[in-house]
C-alpha positions in Angstrom: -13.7 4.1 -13.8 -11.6 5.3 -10.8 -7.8 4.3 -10.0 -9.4 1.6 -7.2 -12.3 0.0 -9.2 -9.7 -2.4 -10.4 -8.1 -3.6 -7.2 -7.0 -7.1 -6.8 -8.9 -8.3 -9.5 -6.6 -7.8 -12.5 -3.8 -9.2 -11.1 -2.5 -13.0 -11.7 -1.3 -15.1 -8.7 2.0 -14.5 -9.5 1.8 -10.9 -9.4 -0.3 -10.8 -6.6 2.4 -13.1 -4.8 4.7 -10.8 -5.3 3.1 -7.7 -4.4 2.3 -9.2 -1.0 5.9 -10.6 -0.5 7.1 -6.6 -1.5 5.5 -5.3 1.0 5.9 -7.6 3.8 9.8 -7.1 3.5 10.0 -3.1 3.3 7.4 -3.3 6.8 10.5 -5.1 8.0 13.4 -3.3 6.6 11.6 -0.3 8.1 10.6 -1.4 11.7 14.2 -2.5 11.6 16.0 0.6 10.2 13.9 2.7 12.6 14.7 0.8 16.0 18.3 2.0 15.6 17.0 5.2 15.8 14.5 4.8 18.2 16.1 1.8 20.6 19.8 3.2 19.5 20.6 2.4 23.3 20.0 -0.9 23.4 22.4 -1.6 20.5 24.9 0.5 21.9 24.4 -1.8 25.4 25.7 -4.5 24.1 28.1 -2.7 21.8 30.6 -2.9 24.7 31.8 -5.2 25.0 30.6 -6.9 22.1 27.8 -9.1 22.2 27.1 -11.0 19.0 23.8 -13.1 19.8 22.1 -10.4 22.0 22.5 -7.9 18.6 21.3 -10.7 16.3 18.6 -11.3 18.8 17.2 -7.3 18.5 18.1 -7.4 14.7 15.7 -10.4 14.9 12.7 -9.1 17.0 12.5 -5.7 15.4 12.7 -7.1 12.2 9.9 -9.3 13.6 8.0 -6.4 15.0 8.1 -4.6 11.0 6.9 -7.6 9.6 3.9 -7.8 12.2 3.0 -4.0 11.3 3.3 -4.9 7.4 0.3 -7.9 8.0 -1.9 -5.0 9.7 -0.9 -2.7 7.0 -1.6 -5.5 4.0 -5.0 -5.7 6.2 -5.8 -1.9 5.9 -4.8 -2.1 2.4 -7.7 -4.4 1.3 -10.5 -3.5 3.9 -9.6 0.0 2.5 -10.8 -1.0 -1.3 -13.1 -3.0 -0.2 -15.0 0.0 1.5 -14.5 1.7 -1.1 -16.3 -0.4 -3.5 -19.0 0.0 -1.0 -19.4 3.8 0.1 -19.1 4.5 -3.9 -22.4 2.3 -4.5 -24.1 3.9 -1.0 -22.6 7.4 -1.0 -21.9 8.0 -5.1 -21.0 11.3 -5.7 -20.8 12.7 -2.3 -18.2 9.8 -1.3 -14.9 12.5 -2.1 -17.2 14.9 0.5 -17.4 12.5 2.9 -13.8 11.3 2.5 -12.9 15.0 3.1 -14.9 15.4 6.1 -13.7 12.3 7.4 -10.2 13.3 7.5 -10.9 16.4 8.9 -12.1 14.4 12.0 -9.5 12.2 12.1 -7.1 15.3 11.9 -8.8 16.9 15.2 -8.4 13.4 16.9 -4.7 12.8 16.6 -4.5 16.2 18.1 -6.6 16.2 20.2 -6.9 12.8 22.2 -3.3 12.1 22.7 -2.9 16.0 24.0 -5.8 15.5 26.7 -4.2 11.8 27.6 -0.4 13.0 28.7 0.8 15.4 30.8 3.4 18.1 30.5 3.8 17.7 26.5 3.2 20.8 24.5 0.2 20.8 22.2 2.1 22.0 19.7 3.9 18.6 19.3 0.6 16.8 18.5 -0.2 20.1 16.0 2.8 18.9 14.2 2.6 15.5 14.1 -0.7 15.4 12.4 0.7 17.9 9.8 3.4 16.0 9.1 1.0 13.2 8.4 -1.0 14.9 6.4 1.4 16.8 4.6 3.6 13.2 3.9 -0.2 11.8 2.4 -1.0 14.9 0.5 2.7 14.1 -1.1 1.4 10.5 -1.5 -1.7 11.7 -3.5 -0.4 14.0 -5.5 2.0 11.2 -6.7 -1.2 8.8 -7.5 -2.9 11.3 -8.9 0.1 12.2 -11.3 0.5 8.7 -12.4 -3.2 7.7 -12.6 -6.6 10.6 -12.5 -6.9 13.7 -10.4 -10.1 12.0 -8.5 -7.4 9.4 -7.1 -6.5 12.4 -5.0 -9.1 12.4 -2.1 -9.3 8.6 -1.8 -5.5 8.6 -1.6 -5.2 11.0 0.9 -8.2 9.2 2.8 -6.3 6.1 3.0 -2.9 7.7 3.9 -4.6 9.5 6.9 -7.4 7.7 8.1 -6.1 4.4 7.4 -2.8 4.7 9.0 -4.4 6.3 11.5 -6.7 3.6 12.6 -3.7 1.1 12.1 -1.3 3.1 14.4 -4.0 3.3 17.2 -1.9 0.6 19.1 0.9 2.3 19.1 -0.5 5.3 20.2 -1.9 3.5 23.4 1.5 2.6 24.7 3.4 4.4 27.4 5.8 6.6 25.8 6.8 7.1 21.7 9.5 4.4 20.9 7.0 2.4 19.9 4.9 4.9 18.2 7.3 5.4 15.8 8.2 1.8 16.1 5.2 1.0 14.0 4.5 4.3 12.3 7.9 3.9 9.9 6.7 0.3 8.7 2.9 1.5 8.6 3.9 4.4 6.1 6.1 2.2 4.1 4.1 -0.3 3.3 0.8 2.1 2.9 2.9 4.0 0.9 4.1 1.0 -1.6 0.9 -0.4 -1.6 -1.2 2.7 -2.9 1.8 3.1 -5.4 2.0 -0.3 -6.6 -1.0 -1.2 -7.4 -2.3 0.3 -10.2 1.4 0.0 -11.5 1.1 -3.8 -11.6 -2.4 -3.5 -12.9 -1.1 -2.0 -16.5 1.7 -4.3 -16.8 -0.9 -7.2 -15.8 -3.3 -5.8 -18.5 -0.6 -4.8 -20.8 0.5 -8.4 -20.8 -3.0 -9.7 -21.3 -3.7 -7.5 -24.7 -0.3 -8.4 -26.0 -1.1 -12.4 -25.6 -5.1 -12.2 -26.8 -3.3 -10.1 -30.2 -0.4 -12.9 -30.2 -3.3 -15.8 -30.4 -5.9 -13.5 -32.5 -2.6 -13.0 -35.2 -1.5 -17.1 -34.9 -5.4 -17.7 -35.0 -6.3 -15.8 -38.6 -2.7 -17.1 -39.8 -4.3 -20.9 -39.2 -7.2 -19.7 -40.9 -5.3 -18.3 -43.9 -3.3 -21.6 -44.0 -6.5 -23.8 -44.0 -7.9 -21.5 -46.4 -5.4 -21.8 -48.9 -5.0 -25.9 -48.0 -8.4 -26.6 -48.7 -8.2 -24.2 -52.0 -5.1 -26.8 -53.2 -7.4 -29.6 -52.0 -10.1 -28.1 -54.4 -8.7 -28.2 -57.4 -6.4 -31.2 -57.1 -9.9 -33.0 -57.1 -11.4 -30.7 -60.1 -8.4 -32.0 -61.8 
């Protein structure tokens, strides 16, 4: 059984509540922490002098804007083990392969399609950016791996790459880069807690469960015993 066959399933509502709510608060912690980076001169507009509503109003709409990202990236999340429920039963054991290859592809296209779209940037920037990404996933996997099996590696990394990928694709289509990294810190959050999470609240969920069944098997043979020795009384009160 591999660190995804589990998914969902295991957990209760209330866990599952939870891990939802988790994640759609660090997507907008992040958008929001990385919009005073990115959009540091629109703060600083109304800085001076000091505007109180027009700073509550970006602290509200890019805190908006990380919560919107977290939804896509929730969405990602479970299309992602739901695939790969599927390409396990259609691919078996060439699925890693094909993960592998996959990535490889995607790798090429985040170089190579934003490079031939702009002008006058350096191919070297798009070189790094996809290293970066792939470096910050192979981080990622080696994590999961640790924690769970080595074959949680490749899928992982899959999802960390390809995933995000795909999910960034909008902010890749806009004019400039604030909003590329806009949606790329709350993206990597969240994909990052998720793929983390999960199997964490999986053994606690489980752990939880086999702890309660041995609580009712131990209450259920001490009700035995206890009608066993009743009805012994009851016995020889009447053979008396």
């Amino acid at each position: 059984m591999n660190a995804y066959s589990r998914g969902i399933k295991g957990l209760d509502t209330r866990s599952l509540v939870n891990f939802l709510v988790k994640t759609f608060l660090i997507g907008g912690a992040a958008g929001l922490l990385m919009s005073f980076v990115t959009k540091a001169e629109d703060y600083a507009r109304f800085l001076s002098p000091f505007d109180l509503w027009e700073i509550f109003g970006l602290l509200i709409f890019f805190t908006g804007l990380g919560l919107t990202f977290s939804v896509i990236s929730m969405t990602g999340f479970f299309a992602y083990l739901f695939i790969n429920r599927l390409a396990l039963g259609l691919f078996k054991s060439f699925w890693p392969t094909v993960q592998v290859l996959v990535i490889a592809f995607v790798i090429f296209d985040l170089v190579y399609f934003p490079y031939i779209e702009t002008e006058g940037i350096n191919i070297f920037w798009f070189i790094l950016m996809a290293a970066a990404l792939l470096a910050y996933g192979c981080l990622v996997a080696w994590k999961k791996a640790k924690e769970t099996k080595r074959s949680a590696f490749i899928p992982t990394l899959f999802f960390m790459v390809v995933l995000t990928t795909i999910e960034w694709v909008p902010g890749l289509q806009v004019q400039g880069t604030d909003y590329a990294w806009l949606m790329i810190a709350p993206l990597l959050a969240c994909n990052t807690y998720q793929i983390l999470t999960l199997h964490r609240i999986n053994e606690r969920v489980a752990a939880k469960k086999a702890k309660q069944k041995a609580e009712k098997e131990a209450a259920n043979k001490k009700n035995a015993k206890g009608s066993k020795k009743q009805s012994k009384k009851v016995v020889q009160a009447e053979t008396k």
